[in-house]
mmCIF file as gemmi writes it, N, C-alpha and C atoms, coordinates in Angstrom:
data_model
loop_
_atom_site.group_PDB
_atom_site.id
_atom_site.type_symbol
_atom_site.label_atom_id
_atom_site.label_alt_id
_atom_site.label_comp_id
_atom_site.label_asym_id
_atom_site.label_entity_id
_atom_site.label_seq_id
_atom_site.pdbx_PDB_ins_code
_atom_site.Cartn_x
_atom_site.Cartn_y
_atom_site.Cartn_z
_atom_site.occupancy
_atom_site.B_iso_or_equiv
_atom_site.pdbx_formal_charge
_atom_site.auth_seq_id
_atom_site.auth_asym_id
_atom_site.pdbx_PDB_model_num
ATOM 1 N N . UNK Axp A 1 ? 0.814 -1.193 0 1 0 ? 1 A 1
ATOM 2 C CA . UNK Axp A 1 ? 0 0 0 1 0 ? 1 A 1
ATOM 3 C C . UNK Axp A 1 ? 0.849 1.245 0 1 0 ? 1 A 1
ATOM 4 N N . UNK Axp A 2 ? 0.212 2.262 -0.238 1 0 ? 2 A 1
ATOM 5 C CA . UNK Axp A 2 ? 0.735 3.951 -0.289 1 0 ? 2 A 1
ATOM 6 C C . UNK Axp A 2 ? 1.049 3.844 1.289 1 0 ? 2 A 1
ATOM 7 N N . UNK Axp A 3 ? 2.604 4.951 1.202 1 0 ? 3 A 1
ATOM 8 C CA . UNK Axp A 3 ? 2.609 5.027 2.228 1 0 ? 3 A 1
ATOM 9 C C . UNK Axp A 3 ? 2.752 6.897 2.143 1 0 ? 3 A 1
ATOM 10 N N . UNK Axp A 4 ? 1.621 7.549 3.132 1 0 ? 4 A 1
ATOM 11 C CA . UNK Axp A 4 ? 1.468 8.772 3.206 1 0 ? 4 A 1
ATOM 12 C C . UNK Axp A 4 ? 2.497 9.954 4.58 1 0 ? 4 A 1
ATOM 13 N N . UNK Axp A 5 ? 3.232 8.878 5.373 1 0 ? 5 A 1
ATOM 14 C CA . UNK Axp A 5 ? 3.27 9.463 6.175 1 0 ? 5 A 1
ATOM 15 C C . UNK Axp A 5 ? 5.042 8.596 6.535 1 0 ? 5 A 1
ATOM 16 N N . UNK Axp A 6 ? 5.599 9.005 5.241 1 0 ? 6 A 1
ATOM 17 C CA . UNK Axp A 6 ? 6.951 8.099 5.513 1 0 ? 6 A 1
ATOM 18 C C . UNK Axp A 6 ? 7.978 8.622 7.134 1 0 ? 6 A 1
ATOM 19 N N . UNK Axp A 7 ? 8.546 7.567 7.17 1 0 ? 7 A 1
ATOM 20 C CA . UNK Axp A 7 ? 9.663 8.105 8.407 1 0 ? 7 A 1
ATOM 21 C C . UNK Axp A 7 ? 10.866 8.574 7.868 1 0 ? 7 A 1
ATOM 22 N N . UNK Axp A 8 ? 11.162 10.032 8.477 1 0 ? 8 A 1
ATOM 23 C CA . UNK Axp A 8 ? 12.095 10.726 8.83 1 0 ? 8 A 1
ATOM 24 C C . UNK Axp A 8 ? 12.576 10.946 9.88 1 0 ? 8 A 1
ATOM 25 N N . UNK Axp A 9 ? 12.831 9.893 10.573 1 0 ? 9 A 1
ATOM 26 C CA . UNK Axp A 9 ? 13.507 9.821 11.504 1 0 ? 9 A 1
ATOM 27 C C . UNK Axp A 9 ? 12.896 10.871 12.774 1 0 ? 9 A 1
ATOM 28 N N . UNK Axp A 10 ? 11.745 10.499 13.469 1 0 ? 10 A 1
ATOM 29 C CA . UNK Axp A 10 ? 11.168 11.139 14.268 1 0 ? 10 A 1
ATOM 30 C C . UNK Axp A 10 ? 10.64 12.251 14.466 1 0 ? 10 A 1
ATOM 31 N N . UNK Axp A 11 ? 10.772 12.899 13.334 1 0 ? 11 A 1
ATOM 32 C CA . UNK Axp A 11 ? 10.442 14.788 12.769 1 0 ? 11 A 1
ATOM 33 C C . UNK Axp A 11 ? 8.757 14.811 13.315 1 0 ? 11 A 1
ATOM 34 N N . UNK Axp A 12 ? 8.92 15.165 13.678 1 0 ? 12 A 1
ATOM 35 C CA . UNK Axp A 12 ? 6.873 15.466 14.245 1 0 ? 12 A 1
ATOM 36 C C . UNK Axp A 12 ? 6.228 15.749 13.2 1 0 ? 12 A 1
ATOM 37 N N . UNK Axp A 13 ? 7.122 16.76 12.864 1 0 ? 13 A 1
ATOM 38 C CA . UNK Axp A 13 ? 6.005 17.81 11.702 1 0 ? 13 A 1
ATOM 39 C C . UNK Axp A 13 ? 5.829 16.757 10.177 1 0 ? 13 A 1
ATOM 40 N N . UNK Axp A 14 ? 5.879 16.07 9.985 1 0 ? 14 A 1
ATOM 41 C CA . UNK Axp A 14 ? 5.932 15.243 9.011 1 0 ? 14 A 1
ATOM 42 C C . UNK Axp A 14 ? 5.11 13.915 9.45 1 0 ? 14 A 1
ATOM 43 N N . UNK Axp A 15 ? 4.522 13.966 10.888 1 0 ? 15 A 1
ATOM 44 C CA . UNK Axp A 15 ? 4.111 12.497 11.467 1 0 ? 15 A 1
ATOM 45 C C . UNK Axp A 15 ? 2.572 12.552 11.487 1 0 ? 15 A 1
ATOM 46 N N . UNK Axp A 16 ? 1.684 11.521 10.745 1 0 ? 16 A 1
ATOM 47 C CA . UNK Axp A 16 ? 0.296 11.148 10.934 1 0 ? 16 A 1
ATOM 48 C C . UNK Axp A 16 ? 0.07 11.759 12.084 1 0 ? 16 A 1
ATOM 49 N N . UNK Axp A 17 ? 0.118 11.63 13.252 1 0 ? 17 A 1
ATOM 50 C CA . UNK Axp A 17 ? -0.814 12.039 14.566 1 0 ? 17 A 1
ATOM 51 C C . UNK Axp A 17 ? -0.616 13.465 14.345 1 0 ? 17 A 1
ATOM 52 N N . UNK Axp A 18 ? 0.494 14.186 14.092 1 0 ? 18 A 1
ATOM 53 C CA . UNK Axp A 18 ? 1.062 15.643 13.934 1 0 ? 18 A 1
ATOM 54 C C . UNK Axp A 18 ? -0.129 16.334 13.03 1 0 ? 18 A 1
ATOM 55 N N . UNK Axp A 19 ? -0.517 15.58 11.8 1 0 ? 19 A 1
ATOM 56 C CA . UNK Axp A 19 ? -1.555 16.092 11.093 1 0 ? 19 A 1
ATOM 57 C C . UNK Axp A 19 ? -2.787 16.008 11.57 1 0 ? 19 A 1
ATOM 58 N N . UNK Axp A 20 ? -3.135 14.735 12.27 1 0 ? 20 A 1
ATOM 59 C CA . UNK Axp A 20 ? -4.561 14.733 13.093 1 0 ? 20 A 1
ATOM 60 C C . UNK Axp A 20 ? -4.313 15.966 13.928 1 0 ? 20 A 1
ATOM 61 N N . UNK Axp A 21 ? -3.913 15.891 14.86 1 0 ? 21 A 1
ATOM 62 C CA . UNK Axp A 21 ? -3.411 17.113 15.612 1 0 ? 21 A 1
ATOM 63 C C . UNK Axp A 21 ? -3.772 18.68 14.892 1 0 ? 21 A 1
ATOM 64 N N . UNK Axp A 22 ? -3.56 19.195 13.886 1 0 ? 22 A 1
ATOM 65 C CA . UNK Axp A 22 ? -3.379 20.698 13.359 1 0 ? 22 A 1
ATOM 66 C C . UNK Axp A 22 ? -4.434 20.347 12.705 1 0 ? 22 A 1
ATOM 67 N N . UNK Axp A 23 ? -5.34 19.253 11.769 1 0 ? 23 A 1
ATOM 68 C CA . UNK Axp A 23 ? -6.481 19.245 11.68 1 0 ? 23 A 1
ATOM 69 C C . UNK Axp A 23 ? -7.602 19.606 12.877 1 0 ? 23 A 1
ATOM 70 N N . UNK Axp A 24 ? -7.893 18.634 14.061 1 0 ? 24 A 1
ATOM 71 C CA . UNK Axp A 24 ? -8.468 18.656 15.08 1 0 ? 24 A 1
ATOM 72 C C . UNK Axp A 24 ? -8.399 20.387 15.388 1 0 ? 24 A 1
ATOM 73 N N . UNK Axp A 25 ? -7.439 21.058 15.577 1 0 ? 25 A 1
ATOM 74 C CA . UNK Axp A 25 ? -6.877 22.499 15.877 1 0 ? 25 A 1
ATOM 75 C C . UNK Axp A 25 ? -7.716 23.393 15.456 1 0 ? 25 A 1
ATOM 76 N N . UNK Axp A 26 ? -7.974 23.139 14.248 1 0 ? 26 A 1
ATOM 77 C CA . UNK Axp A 26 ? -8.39 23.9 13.462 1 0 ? 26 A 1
ATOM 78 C C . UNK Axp A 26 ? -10.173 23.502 12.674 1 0 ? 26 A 1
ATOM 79 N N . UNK Axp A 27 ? -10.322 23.067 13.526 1 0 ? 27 A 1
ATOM 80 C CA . UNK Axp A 27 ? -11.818 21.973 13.58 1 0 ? 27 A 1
ATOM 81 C C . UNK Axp A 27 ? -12.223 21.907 12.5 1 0 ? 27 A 1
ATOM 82 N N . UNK Axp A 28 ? -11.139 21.211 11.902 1 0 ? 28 A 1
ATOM 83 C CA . UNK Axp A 28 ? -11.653 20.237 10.826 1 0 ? 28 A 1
ATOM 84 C C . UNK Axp A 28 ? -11.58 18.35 10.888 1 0 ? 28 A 1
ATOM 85 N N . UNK Axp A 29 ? -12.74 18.419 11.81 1 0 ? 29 A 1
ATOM 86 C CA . UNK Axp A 29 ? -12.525 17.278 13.097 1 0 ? 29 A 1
ATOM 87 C C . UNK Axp A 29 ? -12.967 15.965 11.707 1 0 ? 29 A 1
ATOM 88 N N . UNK Axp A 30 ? -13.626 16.113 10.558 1 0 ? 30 A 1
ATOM 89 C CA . UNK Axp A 30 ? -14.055 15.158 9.583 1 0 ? 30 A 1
ATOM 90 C C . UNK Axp A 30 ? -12.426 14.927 8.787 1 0 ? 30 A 1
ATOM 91 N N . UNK Axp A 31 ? -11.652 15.71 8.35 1 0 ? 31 A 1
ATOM 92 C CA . UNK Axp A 31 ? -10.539 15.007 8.055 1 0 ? 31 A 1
ATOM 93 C C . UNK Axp A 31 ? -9.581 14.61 9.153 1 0 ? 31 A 1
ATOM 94 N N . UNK Axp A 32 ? -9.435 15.152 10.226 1 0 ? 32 A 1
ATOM 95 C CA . UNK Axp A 32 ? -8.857 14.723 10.906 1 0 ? 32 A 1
ATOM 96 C C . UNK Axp A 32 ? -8.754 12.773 11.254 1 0 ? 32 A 1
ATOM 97 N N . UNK Axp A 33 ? -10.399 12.707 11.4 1 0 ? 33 A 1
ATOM 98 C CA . UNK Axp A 33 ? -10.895 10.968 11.441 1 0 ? 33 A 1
ATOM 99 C C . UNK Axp A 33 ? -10.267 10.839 10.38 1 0 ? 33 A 1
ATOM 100 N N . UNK Axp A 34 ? -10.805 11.14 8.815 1 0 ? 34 A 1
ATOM 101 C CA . UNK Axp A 34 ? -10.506 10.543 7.77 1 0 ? 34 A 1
ATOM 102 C C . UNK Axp A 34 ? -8.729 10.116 7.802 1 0 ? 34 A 1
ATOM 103 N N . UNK Axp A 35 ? -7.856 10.804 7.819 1 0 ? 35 A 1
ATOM 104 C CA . UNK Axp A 35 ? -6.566 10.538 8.295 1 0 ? 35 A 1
ATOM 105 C C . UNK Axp A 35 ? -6.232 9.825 9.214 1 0 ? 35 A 1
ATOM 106 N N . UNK Axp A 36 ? -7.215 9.369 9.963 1 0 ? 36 A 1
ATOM 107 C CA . UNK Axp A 36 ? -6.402 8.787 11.85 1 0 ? 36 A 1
ATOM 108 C C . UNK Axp A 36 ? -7.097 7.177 11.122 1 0 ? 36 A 1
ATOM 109 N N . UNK Axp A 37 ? -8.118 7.402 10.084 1 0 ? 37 A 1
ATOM 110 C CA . UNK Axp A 37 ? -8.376 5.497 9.545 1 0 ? 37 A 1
ATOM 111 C C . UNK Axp A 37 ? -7.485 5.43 8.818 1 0 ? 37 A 1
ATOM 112 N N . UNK Axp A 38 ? -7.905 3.894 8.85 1 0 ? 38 A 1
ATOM 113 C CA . UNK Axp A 38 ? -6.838 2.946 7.947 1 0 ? 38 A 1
ATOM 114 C C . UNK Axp A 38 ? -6.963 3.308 6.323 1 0 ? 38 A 1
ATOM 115 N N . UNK Axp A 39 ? -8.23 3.565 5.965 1 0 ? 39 A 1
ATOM 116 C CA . UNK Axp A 39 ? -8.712 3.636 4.278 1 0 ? 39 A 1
ATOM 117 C C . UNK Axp A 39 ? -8.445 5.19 3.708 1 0 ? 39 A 1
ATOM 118 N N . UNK Axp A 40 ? -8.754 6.08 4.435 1 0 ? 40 A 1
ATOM 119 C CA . UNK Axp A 40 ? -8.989 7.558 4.325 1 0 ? 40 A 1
ATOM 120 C C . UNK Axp A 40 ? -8.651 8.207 3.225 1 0 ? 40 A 1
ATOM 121 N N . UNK Axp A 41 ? -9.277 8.117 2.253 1 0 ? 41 A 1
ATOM 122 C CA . UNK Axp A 41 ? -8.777 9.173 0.596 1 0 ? 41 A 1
ATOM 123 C C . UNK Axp A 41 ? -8.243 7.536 -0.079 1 0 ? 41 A 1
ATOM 124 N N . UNK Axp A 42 ? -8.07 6.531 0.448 1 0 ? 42 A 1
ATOM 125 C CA . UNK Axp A 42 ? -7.636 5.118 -0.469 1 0 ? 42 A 1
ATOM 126 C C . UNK Axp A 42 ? -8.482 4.776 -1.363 1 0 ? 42 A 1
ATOM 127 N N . UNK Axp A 43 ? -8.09 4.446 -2.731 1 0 ? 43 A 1
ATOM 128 C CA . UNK Axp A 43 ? -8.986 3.707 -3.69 1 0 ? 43 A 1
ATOM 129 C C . UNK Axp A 43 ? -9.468 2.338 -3.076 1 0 ? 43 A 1
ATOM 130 N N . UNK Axp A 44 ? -10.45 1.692 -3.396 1 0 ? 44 A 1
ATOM 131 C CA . UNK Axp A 44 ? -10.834 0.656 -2.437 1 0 ? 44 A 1
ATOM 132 C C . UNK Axp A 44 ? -11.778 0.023 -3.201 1 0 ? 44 A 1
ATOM 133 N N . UNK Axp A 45 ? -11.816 -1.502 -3.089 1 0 ? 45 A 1
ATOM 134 C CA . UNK Axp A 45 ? -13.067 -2.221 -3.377 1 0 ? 45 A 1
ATOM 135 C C . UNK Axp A 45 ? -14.375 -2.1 -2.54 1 0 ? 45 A 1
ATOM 136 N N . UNK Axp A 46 ? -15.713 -2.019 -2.469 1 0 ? 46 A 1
ATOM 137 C CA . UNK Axp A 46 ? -16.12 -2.417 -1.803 1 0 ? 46 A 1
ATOM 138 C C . UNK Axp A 46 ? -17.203 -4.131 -1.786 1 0 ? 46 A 1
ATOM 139 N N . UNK Axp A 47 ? -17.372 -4.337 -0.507 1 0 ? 47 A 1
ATOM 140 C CA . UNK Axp A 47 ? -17.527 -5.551 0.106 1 0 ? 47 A 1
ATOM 141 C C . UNK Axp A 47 ? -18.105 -5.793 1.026 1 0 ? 47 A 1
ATOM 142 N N . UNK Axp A 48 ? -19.046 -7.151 1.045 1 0 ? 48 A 1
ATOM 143 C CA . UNK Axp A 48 ? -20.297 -7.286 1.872 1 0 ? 48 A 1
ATOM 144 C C . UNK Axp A 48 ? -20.544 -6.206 2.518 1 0 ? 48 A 1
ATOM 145 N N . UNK Axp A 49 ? -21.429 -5.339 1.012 1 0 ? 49 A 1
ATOM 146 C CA . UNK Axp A 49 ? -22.24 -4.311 1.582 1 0 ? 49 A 1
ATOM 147 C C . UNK Axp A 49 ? -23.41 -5.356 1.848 1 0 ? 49 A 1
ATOM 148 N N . UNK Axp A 50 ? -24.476 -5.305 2.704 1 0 ? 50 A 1
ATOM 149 C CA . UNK Axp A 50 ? -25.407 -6.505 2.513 1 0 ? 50 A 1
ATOM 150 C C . UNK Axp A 50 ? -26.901 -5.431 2.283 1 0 ? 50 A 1
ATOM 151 N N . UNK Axp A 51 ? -26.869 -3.865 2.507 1 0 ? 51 A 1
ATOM 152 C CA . UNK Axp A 51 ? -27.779 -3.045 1.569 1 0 ? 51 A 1
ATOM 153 C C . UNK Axp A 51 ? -28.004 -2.25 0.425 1 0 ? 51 A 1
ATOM 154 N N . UNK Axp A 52 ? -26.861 -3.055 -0.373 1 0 ? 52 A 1
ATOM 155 C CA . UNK Axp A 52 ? -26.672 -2.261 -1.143 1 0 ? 52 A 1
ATOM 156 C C . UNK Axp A 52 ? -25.877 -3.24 -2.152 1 0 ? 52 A 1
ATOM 157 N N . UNK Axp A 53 ? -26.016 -4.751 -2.514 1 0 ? 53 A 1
ATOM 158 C CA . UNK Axp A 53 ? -25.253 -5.762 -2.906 1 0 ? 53 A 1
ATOM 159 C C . UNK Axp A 53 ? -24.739 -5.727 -4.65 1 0 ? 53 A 1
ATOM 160 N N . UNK Axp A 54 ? -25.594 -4.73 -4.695 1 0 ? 54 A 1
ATOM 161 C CA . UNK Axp A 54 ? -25.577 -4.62 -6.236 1 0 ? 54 A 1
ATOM 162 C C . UNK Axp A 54 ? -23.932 -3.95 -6.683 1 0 ? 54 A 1
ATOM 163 N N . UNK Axp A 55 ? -23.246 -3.176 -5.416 1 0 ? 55 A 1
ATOM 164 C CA . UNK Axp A 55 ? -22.141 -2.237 -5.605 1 0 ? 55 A 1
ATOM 165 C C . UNK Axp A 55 ? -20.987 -2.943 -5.007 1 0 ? 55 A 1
ATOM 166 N N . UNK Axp A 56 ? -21.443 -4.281 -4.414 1 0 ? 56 A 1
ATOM 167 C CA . UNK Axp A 56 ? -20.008 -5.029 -4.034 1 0 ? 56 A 1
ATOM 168 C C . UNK Axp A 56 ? -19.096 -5.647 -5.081 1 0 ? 56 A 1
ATOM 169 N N . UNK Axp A 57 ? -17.554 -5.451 -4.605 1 0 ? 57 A 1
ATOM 170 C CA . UNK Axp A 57 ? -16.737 -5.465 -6.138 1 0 ? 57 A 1
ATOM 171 C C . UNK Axp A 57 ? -16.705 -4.534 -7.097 1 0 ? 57 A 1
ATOM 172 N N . UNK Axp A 58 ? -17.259 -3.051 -6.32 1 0 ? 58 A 1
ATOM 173 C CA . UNK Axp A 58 ? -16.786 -1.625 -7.188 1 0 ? 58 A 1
ATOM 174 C C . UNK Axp A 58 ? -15.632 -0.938 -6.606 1 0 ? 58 A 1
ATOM 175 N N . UNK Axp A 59 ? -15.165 -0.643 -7.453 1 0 ? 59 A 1
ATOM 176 C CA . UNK Axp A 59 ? -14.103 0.364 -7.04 1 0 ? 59 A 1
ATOM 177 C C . UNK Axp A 59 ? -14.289 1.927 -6.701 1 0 ? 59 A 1
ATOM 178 N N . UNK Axp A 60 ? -14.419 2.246 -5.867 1 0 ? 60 A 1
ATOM 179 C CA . UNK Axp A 60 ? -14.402 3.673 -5.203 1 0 ? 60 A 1
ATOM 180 C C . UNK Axp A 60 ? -13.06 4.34 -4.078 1 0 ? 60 A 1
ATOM 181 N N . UNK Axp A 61 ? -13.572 5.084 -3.888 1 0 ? 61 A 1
ATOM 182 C CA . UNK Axp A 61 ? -12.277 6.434 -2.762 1 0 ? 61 A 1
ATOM 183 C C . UNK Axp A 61 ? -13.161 6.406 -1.752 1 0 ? 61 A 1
ATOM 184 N N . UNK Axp A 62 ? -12.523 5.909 -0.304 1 0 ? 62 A 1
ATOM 185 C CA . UNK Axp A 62 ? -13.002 6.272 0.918 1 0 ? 62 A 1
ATOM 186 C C . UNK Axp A 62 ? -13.057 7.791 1.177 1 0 ? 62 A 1
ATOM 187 N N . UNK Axp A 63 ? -13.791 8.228 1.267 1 0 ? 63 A 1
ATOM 188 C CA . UNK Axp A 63 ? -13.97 10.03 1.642 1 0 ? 63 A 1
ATOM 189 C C . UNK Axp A 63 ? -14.217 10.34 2.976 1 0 ? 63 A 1
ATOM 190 N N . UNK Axp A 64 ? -14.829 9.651 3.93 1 0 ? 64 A 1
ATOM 191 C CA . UNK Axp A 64 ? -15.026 9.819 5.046 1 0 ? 64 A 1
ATOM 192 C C . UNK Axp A 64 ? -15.421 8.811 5.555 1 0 ? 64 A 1
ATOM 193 N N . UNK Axp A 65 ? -14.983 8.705 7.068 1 0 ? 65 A 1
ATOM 194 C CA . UNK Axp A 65 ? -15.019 7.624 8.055 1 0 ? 65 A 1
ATOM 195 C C . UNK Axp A 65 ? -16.216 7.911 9.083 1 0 ? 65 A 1
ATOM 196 N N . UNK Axp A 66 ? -17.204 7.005 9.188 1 0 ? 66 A 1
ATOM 197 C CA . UNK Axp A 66 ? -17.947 7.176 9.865 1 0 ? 66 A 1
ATOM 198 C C . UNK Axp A 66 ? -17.788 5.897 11.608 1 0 ? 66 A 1
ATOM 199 N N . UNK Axp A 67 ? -17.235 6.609 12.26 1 0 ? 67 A 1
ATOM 200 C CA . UNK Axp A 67 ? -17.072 6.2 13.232 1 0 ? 67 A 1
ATOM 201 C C . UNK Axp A 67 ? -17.951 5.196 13.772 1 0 ? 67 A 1
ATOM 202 N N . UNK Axp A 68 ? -19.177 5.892 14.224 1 0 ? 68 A 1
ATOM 203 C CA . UNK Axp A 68 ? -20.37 5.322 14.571 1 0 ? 68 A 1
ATOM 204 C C . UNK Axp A 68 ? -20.628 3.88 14.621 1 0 ? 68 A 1
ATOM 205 N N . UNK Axp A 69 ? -20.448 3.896 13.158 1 0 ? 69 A 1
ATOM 206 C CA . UNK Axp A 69 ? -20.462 2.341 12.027 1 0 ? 69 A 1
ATOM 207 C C . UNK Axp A 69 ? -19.909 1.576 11.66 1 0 ? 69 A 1
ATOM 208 N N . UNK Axp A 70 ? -18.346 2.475 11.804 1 0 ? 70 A 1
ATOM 209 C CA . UNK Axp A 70 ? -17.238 1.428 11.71 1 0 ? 70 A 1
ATOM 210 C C . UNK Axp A 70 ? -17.174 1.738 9.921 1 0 ? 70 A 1
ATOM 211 N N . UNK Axp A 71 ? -17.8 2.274 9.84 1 0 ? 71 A 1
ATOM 212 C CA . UNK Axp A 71 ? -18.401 2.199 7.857 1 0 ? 71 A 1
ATOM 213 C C . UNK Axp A 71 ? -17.479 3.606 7.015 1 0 ? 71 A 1
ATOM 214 N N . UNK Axp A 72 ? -17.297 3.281 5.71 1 0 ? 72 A 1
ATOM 215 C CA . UNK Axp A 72 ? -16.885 4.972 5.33 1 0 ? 72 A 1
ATOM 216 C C . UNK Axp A 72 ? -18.14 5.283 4.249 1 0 ? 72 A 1
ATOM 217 N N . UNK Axp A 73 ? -17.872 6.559 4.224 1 0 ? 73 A 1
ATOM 218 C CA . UNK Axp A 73 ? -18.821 7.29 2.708 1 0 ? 73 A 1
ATOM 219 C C . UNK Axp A 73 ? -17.719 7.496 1.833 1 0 ? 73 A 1
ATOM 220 N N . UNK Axp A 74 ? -17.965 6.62 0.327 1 0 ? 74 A 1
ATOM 221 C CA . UNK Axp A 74 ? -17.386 6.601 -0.344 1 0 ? 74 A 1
ATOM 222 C C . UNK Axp A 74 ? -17.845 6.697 -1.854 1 0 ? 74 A 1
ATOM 223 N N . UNK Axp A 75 ? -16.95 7.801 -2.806 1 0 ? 75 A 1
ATOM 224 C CA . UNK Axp A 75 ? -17.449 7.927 -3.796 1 0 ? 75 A 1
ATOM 225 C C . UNK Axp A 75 ? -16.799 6.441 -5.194 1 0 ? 75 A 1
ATOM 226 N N . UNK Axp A 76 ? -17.898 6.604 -5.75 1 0 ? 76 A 1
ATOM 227 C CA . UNK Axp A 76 ? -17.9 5.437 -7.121 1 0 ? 76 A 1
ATOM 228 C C . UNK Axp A 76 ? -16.745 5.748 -7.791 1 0 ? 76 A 1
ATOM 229 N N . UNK Axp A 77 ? -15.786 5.029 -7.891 1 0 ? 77 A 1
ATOM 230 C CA . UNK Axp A 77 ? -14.801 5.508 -9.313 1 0 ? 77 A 1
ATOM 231 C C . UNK Axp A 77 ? -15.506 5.49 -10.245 1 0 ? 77 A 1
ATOM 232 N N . UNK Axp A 78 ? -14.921 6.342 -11.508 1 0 ? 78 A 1
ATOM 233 C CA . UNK Axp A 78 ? -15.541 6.836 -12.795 1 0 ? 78 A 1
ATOM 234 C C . UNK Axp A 78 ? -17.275 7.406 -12.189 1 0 ? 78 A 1
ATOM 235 N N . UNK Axp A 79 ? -17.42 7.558 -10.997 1 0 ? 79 A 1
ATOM 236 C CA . UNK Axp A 79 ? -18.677 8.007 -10.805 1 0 ? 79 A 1
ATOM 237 C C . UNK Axp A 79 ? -18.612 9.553 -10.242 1 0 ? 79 A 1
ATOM 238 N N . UNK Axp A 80 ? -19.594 10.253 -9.938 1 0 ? 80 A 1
ATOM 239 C CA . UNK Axp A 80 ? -19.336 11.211 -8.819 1 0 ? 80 A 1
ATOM 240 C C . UNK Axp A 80 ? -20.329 11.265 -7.749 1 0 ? 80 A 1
ATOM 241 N N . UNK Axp A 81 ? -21.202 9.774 -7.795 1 0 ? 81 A 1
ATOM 242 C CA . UNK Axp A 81 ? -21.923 9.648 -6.774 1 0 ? 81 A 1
ATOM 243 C C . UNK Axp A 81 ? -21.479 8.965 -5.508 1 0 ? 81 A 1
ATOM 244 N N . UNK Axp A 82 ? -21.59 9.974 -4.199 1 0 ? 82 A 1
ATOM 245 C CA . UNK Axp A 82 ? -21.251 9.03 -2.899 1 0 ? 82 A 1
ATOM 246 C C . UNK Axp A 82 ? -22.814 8.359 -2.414 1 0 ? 82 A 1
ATOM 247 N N . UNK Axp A 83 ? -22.035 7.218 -2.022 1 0 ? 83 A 1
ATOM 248 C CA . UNK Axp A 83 ? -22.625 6.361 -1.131 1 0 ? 83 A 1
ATOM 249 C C . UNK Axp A 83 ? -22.239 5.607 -0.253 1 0 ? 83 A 1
């Protein structure tokens, strides 16, 4: 996988939590999550959706992490519809 948040040898300002951090700051508390998940802005299959079965095995971009659910909102590749 991409790696977004390479090591430089302990530099803060260059470190995942460092960006949650100055996101959160600046209350932009929806990317902040999106960055602190595992998928966040990743191209992605999706899979056992079980309401929505017709879209499992599409390829889309995680856009946002919905905590709650454990779930993200994610838009369709070649689409511009989220779901």
């Amino acid at each position: 996988g991409a790696i977004f948040f390479p090591d430089r040898g302990n530099r803060i300002e260059c470190s995942k939590e460092y960006c949650i951090h100055v996101a959160r700051k600046h209350g932009e508390h929806e990317l902040a999550d999106l960055i602190k998940s595992d998928l966040g802005g990743r191209r992605c299959e999706i899979n056992n959706l079980t309401s929505r079965p017709e879209l499992n095995g599409k390829t889309c971009v995680a856009n946002q992490y919905l905590p709650e659910s454990n779930q993200y909102k994610v838009t369709l590749e070649n689409k511009s519809k989220e779901v």
